[in-house]
C-alpha positions in Angstrom: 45.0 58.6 19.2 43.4 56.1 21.3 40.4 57.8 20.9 40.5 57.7 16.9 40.6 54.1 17.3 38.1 53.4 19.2 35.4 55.6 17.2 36.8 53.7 14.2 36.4 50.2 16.4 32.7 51.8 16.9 32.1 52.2 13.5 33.4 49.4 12.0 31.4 47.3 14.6 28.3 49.0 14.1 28.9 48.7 10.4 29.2 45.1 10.6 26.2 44.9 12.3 24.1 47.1 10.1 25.8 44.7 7.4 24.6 41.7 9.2 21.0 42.5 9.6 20.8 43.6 5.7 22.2 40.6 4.7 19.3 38.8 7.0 16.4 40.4 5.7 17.6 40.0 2.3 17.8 36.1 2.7 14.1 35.8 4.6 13.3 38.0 1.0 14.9 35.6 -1.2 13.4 32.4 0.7 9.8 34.4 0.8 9.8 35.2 -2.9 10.9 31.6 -3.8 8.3 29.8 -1.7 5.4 32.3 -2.8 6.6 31.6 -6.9 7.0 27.6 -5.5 3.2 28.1 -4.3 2.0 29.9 -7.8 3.7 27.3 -9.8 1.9 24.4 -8.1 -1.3 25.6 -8.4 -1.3 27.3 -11.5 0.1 23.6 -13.3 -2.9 22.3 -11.1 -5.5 24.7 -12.8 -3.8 24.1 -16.4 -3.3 20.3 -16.8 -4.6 19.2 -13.4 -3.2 17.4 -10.4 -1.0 14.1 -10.9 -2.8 10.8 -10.2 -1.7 7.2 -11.1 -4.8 5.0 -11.8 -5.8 1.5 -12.9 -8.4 0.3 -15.4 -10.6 -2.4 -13.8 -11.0 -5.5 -15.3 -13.2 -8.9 -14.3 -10.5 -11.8 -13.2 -10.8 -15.3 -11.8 -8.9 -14.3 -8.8 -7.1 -17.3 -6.8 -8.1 -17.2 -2.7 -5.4 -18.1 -0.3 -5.3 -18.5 3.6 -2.1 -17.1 5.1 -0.9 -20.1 7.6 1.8 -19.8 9.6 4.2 -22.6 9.8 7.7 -23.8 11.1 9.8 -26.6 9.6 10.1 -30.2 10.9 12.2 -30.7 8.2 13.7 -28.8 5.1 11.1 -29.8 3.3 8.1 -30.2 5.9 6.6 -27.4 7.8 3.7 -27.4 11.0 2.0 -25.0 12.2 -1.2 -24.4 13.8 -4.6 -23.1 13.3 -8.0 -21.5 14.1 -11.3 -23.3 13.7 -12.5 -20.9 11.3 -9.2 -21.3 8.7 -8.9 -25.3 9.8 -12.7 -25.6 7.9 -11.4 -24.3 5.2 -8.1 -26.5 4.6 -7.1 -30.2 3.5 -5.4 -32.4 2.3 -4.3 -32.1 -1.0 -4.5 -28.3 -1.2 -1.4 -26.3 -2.8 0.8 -24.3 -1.0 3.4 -21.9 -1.5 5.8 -19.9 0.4 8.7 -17.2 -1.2 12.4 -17.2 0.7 14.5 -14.5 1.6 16.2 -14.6 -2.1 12.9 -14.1 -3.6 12.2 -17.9 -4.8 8.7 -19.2 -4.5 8.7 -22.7 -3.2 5.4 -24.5 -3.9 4.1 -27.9 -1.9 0.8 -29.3 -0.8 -0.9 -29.6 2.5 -0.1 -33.4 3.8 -2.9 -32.9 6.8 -4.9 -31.0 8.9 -5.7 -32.2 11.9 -9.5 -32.5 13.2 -8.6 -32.7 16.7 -8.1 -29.9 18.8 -4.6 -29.9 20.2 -4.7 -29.3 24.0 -1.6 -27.3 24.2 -2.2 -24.8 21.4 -6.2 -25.0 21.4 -5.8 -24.6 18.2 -5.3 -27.2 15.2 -2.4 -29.1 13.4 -1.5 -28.1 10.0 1.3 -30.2 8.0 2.5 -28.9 4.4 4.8 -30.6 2.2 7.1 -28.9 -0.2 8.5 -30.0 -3.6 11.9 -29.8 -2.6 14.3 -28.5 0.1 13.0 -24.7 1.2 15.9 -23.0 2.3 14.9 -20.6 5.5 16.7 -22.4 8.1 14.7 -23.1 11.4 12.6 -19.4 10.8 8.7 -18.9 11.1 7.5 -18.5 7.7 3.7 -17.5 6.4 2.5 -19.7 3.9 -0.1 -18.7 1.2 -2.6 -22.3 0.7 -4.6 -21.8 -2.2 -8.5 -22.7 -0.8 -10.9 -21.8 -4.0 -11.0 -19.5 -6.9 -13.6 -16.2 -7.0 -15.1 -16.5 -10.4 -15.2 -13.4 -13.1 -15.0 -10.4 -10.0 -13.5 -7.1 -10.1 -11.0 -6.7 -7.1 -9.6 -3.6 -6.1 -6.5 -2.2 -3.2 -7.6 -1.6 0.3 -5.6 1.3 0.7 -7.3 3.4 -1.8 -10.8 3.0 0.3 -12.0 5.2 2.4 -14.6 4.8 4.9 -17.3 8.0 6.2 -20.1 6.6 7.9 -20.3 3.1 7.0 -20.0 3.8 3.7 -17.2 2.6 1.4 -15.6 5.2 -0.7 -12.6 5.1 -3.5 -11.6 7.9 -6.5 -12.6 7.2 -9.9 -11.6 9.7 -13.3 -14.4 10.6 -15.8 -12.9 12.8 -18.3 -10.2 13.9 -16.8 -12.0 14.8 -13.5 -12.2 13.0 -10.5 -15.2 11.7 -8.6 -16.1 10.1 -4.8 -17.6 6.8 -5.7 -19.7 5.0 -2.9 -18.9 1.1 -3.4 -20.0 -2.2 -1.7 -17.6 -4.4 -0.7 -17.5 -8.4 -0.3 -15.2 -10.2 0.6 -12.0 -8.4 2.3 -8.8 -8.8 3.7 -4.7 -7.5 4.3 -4.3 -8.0 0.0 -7.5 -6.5 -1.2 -11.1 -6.3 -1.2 -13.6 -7.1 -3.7 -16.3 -4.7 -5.2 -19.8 -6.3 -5.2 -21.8 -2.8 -6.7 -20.4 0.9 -7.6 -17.9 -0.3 -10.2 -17.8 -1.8 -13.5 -15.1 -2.8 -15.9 -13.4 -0.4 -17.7 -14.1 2.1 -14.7 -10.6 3.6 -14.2 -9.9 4.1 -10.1 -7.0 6.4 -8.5 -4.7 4.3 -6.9 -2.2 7.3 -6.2 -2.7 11.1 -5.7 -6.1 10.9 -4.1 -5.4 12.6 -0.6 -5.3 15.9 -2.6 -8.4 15.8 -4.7 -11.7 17.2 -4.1 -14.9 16.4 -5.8 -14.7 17.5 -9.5 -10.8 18.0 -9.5 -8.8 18.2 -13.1 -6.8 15.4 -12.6 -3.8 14.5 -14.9 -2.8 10.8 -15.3 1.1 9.8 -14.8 0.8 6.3 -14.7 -2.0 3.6 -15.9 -2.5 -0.2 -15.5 -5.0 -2.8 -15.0 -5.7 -4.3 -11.3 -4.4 -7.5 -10.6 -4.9 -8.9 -6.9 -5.2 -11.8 -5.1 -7.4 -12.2 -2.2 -5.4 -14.6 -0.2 
């Protein structure tokens, strides 16, 4: 009797073993299958109506320039802070100046005075800016954005979608539905954009998303479209 059940213990364990390793290789099938249709899928929408890409038509602007300045308040309305040569030549008195608080309200003043002396402590050079009214961001550094001239009729474009090989300035532009490397030459550049000197003209429509994927030539299918608009602070 004891032996019956133990042959029957046998069995059932080996049965739920051989059960087991079934049920295994049937769910590596199942994932296998799925990944290899997820993989045919993606590549076969590529091949019909291309790969996704949102992209911007480029347009001339007069594009505002600020200097980013970075500033702590005296008062609730009067902020210091303190500068390099380089940005103190190109500030003074009189100048606007804006900064946007925490609750997304954009405060707008003027710069009071900029000091022409260096200041021994800093080695760098006073900056005062006045604001219209009380800006509410307690005793807080804050960057302010001081408008310092105007770049007449350019076309401005995001640094993020340039890439650089060699020296060489590159972005993504779409030509009848398929996209092209475009070599570009760049002026002036900084953390909000850069702007295009030669390799673009307006009405040239850029990638601004989707362009790790493409190769030269790609069908490309647009999902979004809009114009550029950037400062160049």
């Amino acid at each position: 009797m004891k032996k019956k059940e133990f042959l029957l213990k046998v069995l059932i364990g080996v049965g739920c073993i051989v059960a087991f390793t079934i049920l295994v290789f049937w769910r590596q099938h199942v994932v296998q299958t799925q990944r290899d249709q997820t993989i045919v899928s993606t590549i076969s929408e590529w091949k019909t109506h291309g790969k996704p890409v949102r992209v911007q038509n480029m347009v001339r602007r007069d594009i505002p320039v600020y200097e980013k300045v970075t500033i702590t308040p005296l008062s609730n309305s009067l902020f210091e802070g303190y500068v390099t040569k380089d940005i103190q030549g190109r500030l003074r008195p009189g100048q606007t100046v804006f900064v946007d608080t925490a609750l997304g309200e954009r405060v707008e003043g003027v710069i009071r005075d900029v000091e022409r002396a260096l200041d021994v402590d800093t080695g760098m050079f006073r900056v005062r800016a006045a604001f219209d009214h009380e800006v509410a961001l307690g005793n807080h550094i804050v960057v302010a954005y001081v408008h310092t001239g105007t770049l007449t009729d350019v076309i401005s474009i995001p640094n993020e979608i340039v890439t650089e090989d060699d020296g060489e300035f590159f972005i993504w532009t779409v030509r009848d539905d398929h996209a092209y490397k475009q070599r570009v030459i760049l002026g002036e550049r900084n953390d909000f954009g850069a702007v295009v000197l030669e390799g673009l003209h307006e009405g040239d429509m850029i990638v601004t998303g989707g362009q790790t994927l493409l190769f030269e030539g790609d069908k490309v299918r647009v999902v979004d479209t809009k114009e550029v608009v950037r400062h160049i602070p």
